[in-house]
C-alpha positions in Angstrom: -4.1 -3.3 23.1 -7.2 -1.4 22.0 -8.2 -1.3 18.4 -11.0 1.0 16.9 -14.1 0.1 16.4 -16.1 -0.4 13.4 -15.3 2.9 11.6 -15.3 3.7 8.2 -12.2 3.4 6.1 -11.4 5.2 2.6 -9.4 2.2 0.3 -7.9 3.7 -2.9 -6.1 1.8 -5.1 -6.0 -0.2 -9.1 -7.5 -3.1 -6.8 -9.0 -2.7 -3.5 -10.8 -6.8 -2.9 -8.2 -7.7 -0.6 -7.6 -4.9 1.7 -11.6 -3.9 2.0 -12.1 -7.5 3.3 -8.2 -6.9 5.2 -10.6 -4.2 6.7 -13.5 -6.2 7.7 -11.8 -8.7 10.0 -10.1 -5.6 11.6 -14.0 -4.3 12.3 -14.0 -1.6 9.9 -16.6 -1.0 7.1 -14.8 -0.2 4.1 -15.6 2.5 1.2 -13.3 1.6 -2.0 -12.4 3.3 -5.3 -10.7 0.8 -8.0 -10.5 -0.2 -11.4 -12.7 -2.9 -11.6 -15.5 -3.1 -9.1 -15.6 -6.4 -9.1 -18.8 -8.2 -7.7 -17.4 -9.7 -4.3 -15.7 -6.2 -3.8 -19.3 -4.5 -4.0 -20.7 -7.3 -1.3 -18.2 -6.1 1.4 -17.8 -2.1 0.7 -19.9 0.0 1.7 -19.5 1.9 -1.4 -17.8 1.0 -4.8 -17.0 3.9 -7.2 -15.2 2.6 -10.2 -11.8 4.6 -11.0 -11.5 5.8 -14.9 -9.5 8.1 -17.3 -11.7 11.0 -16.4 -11.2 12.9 -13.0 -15.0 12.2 -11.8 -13.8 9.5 -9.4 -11.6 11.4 -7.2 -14.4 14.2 -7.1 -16.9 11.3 -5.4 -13.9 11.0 -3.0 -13.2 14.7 -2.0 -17.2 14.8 -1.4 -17.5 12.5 0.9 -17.2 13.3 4.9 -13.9 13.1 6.1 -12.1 9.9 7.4 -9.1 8.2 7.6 -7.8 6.2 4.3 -5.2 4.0 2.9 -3.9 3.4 -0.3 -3.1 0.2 -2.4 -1.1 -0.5 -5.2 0.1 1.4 -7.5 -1.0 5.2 -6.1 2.3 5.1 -4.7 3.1 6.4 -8.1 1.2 9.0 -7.9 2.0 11.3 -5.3 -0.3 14.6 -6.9 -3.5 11.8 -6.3 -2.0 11.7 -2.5 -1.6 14.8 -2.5 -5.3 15.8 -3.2 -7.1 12.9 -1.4 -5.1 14.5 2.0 -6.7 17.6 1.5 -10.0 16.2 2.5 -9.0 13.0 4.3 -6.4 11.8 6.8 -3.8 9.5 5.2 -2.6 6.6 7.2 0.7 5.6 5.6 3.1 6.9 3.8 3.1 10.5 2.6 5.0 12.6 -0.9 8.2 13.1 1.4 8.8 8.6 1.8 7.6 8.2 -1.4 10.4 10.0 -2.7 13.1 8.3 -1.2 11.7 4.7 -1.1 10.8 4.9 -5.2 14.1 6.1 -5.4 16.3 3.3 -6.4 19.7 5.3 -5.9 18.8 6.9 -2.9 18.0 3.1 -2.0 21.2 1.9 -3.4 23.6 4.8 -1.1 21.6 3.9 1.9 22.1 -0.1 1.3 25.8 0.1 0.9 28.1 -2.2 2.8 24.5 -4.0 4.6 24.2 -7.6 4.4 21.6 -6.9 1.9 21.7 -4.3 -0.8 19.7 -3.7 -3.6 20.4 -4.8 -6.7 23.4 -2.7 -8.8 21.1 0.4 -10.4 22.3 2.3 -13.3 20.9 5.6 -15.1 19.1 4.5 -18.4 21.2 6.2 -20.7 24.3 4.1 -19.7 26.1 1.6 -21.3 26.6 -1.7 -19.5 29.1 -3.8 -18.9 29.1 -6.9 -21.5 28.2 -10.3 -20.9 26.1 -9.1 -17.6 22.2 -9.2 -17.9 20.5 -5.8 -17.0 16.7 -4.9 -16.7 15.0 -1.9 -18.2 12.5 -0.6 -15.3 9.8 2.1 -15.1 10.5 4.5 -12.3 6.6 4.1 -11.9 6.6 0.3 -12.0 3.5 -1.8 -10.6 3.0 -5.7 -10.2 6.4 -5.9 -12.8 4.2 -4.2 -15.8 6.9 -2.8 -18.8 9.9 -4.1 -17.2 11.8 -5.6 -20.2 15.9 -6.9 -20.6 18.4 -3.9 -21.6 19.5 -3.9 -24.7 23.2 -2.7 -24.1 23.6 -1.5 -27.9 20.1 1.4 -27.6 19.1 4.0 -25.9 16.4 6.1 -26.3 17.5 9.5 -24.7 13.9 11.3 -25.2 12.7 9.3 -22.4 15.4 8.1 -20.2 14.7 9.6 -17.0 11.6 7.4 -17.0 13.6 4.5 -16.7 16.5 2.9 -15.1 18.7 -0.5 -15.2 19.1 -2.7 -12.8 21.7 -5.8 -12.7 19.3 -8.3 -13.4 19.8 -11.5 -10.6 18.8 -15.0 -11.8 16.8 -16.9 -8.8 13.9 -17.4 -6.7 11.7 -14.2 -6.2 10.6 -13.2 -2.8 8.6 -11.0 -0.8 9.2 -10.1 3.2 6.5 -8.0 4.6 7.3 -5.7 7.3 5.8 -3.2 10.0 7.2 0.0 11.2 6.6 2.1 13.8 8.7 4.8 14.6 11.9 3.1 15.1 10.8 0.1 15.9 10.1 -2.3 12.7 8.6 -5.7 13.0 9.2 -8.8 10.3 6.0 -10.1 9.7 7.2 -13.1 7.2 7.9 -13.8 4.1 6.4 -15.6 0.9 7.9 -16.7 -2.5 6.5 -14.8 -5.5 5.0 -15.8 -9.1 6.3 -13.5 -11.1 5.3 -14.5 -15.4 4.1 -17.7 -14.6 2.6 -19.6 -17.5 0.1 -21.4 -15.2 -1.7 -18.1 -14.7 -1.0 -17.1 -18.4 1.3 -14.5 -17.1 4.0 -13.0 -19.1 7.2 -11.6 -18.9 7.7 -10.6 -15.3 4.5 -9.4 -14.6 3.1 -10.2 -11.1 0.7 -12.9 -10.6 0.9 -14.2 -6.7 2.5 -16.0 -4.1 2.7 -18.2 -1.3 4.0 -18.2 2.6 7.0 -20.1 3.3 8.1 -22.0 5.7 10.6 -20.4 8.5 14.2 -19.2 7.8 17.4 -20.2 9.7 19.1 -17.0 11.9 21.2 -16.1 10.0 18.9 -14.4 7.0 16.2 -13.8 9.4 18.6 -10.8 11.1 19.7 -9.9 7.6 15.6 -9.4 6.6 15.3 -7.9 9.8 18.1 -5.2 10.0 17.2 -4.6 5.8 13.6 -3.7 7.5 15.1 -1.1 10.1 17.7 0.2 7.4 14.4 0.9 4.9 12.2 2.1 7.8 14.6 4.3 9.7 16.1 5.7 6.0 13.1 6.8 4.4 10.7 7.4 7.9 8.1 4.5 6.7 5.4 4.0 8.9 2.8 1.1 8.7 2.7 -2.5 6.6 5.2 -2.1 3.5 7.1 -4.9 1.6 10.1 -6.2 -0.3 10.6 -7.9 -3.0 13.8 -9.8 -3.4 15.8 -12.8 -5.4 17.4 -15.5 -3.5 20.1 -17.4 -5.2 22.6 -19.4 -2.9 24.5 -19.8 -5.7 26.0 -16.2 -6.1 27.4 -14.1 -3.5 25.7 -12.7 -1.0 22.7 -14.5 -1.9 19.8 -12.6 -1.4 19.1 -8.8 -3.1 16.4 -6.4 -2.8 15.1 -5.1 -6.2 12.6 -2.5 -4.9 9.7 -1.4 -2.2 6.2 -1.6 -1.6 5.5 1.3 0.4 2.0 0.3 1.8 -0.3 -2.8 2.0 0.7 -5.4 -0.2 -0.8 -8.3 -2.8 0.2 -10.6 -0.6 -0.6 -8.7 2.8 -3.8 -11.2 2.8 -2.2 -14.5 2.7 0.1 -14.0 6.2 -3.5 -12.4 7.7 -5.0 -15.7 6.7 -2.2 -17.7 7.9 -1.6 -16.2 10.8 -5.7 -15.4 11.3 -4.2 -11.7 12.8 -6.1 -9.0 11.6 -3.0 -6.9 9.9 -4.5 -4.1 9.2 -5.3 -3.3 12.3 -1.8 -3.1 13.1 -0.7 -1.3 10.4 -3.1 1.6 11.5 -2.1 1.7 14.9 1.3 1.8 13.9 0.3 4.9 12.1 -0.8 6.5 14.7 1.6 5.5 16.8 4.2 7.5 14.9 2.6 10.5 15.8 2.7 9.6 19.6 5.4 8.8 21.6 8.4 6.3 20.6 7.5 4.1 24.2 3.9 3.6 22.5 5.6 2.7 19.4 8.1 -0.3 21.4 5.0 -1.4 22.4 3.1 -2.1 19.7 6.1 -3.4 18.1 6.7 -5.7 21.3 2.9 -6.9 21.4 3.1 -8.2 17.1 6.0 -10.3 17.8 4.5 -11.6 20.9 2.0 -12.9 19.0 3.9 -13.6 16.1 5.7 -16.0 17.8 2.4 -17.7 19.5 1.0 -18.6 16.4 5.2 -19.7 14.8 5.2 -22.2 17.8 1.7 -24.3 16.0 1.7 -25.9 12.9 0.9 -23.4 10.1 -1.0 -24.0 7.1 0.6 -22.6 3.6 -1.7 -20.2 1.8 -1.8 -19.3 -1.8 -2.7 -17.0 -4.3 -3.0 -17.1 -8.4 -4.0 -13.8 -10.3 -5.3 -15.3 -13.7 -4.5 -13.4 -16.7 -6.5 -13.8 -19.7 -4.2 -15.1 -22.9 -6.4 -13.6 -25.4 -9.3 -11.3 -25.6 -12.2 -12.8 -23.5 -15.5 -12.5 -22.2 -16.1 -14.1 -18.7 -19.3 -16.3 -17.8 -20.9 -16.2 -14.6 -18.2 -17.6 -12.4 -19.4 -19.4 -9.5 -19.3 -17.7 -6.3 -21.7 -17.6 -2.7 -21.5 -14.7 -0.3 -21.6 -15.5 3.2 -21.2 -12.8 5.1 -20.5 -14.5 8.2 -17.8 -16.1 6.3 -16.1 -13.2 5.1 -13.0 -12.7 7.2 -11.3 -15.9 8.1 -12.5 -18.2 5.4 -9.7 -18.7 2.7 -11.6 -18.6 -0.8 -11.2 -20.2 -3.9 -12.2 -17.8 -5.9 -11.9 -14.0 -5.8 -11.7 -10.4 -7.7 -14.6 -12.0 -9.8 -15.8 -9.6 -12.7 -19.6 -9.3 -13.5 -20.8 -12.0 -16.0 -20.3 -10.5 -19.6 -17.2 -8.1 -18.5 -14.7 -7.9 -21.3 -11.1 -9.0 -20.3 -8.4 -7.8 -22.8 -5.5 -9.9 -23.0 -3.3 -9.6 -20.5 -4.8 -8.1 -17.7 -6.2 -10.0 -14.9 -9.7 -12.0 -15.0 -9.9 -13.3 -11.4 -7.9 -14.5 -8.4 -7.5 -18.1 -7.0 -6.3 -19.7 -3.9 -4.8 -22.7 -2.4 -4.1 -23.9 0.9 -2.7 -27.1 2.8 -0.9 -28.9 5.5 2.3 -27.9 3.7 3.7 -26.0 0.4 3.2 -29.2 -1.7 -0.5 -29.4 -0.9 -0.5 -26.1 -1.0 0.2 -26.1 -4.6 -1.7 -28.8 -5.4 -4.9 -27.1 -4.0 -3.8 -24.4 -6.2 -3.3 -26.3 -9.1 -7.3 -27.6 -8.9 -8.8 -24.5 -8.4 -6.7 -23.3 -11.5 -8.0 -26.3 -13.6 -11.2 -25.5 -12.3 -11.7 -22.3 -13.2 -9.7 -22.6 -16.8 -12.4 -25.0 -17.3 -15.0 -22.4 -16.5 -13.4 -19.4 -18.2 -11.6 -20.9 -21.1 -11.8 -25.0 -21.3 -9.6 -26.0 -24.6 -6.6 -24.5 -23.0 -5.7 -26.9 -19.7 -8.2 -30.0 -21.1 -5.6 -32.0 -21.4 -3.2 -31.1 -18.4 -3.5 -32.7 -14.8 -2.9 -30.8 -12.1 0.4 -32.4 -11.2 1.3 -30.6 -14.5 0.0 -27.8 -13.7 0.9 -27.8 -10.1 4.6 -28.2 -11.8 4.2 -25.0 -13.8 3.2 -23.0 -10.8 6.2 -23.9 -8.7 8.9 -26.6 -10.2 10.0 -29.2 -8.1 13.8 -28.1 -8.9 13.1 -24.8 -7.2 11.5 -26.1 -4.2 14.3 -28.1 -3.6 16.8 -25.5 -4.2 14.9 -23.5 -1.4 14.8 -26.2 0.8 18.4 -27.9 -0.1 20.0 -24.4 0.6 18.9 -24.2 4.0 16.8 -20.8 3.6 13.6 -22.7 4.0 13.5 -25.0 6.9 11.2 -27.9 6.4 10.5 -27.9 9.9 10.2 -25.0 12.9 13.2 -26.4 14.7 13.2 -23.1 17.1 9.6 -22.5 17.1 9.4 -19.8 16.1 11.4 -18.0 13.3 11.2 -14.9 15.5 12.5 -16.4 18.4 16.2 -15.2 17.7 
């Protein structure tokens, strides 16, 4: 098929690193607004402007010519910022009316019923649940799992219920599928396990901090993932890349639940572009378009990614991962090694990414850099991780790892109990016995 050519595109987002360099190996020259204008961000945009408390940013935006533009995370919460951004450029992704029902977790929950996978049991935050279960406090505006805490069954706070609701909490393995749609048609694109709080990264709670493509799936969960794709799609009218995070747990009935959407490009959107070396966002804006033509151009598309999809399933795959490092306390970074090669910009996996200026104060908590790893399988994967995390600890903050190898820390990333469980359970094949998980 024919993709544009090297256009500009508008990225606006809390972090726009990934997607703007999503957007050079799908020939576009991106233009970003973020919080953090980090320095390898600056290198590939062709303009940076730094979002803040005050309202200055989205004026830059509404002055420049029009164009088309995507969003990242979490403007999905933010529908008025939507809003105004479309009334000077053309939005390519999901508008107010998804938003609404996809951030809806009981509008989620009636269309899930009775489907092989549901979302997780939701409950209004004023209402008392049942003993002895676990239940999660959430933010209706939640991003990357920030203020998401356990229920306390005994309180409520009434003044600000309607911000929040509860949902069953679900003890397992997190995971994320990421999906295409296209009119009716809606493409799997794979999935990855989450790190969600991991003390490796200095994460907390169950606050987001990466991932890392898996292997293929057996049949049987693969049409599951697919018809919850359709169900999603069709039931809110997505269009374009969108994700879902889920829990697997073979050990309780029916095994796998959703616990909410992404309704656009994803944190881990890069790593299956990387894997796969398909320039995603390519697709995601021709599915776009494609929903404003006719539904035989749509088929199409859809027809064309799985095609190729299953190419690239039938060779050997390398797995790809990503670490967002948190600082623990209060911290000022040094001048973290990094070389930009501009050649080298959109198939090279990095180690080292989101990198703040030299001097930039990082309060605890909030994210310092990103890492990568990569190898022949998950296990070196995570080993190739667990180096670049020792490596830059040492940089950034050397008392804290000194005295931990990186089969230590490669063990707090991703414990051998739970890569067995995966692999034990059958969800994870260790092989591609079919050749491709798509070939079904």
């Amino acid at each position: 098929m024919n993709f544009p050519g090297s256009s500009s595109l508008l990225i606006v987002g809390a972090s726009t690193r990934a997607a703007a360099c999503s957007a050079v190996r799908a020939g576009f020259q991106p233009a970003c607004a973020d919080q953090f204008a980090d320095r390898d961000l600056r290198a590939v945009s062709e303009v940076v402007i730094k979002i803040d408390e005050h309202g200055h940013w989205l004026e830059e935006i509404l002055k420049r010519e029009p164009q088309n533009w995507i969003y990242t995370g979490a403007l999905e919460n933010r529908p008025e910022v939507i809003n105004a951004i479309n009334q000077r450029h053309t939005l390519l992704g999901n508008a107010e009316e998804s938003l609404k029902k996809v951030r809806d977790p009981f509008f989620l929950q009636d269309l899930l019923v009775d489907q092989p996978i549901a979302i997780s049991p939701c409950l209004p935050d004023d209402t008392q649940t049942p003993p002895r279960e676990l239940w999660l406090r959430k933010p209706r505006l939640s991003a990357a799992g920030q203020g998401i805490s356990f229920a306390d069954a005994h309180t409520t706070d009434p003044t600000d219920s309607t911000q929040y609701y509860l949902q069953q909490f679900q003890p397992g393995i997190p995971l994320s599928a990421l999906y295409l749609a296209c009119d009716d048609c809606c493409v799997l694109i794979g999935t990855a396990v989450q790190f969600i709080g991991n003390r490796a990264l200095h994460a907390t709670g169950f606050q987001f901090c990466g991932g890392m493509t898996s292997p293929s799936m057996p049949p049987e969960w693969l049409h599951a993932l697919e018809k919850l794709g359709h169900n999603i799609a069709r039931g809110c009218h997505l269009r374009g890349l969108f994700g879902c995070d889920l829990i697997w747990n073979p050990d309780r009935q029916p095994g796998l639940w959703l616990t909410e959407v992404n309704p656009r490009y994803t944190a881990l959107t890069e790593l299956f572009e990387l894997q796969y070396r398909l320039p995603l966002l390519r697709w995601h804006l021709a599915a776009c378009r494609s929903c404003d033509a006719s539904s035989a151009v749509a088929g199409t598309l859809a027809d064309e990614l799985i095609q190729l999809l299953k190419t690239k399933e039938k060779r050997p795959l390398a797995a790809v991962s990503k670490g967002i490092l948190y600082a623990p306390t209060d911290l000022t970074t040094p001048d973290l090694p990094w070389e930009y090669s501009p050649g080298q910009v959109a198939w090279q996996i990095p180690a080292i990414a989101d990198i703040p200026d030299r001097g930039t104060r990082i309060p605890a908590g909030t994210p310092v850099c990103t890492l990568y790893g990569t190898g022949d399988d998950q296990e070196a994967c995570l080993l190739s991780l667990a180096d670049q995390i020792l490596r830059s600890q040492g940089q950034i903050q050397p008392e804290l790892f000194r005295d931990l190898s990186r089969n230590e820390v490669r063990n707090m990333l991703w414990t051998r109990k739970e890569s067995e469980k995966l692999n034990f359970s059958g969800f994870f094949s260790s092989r591609n016995v079919s050749g491709s998980f798509l070939e079904d």
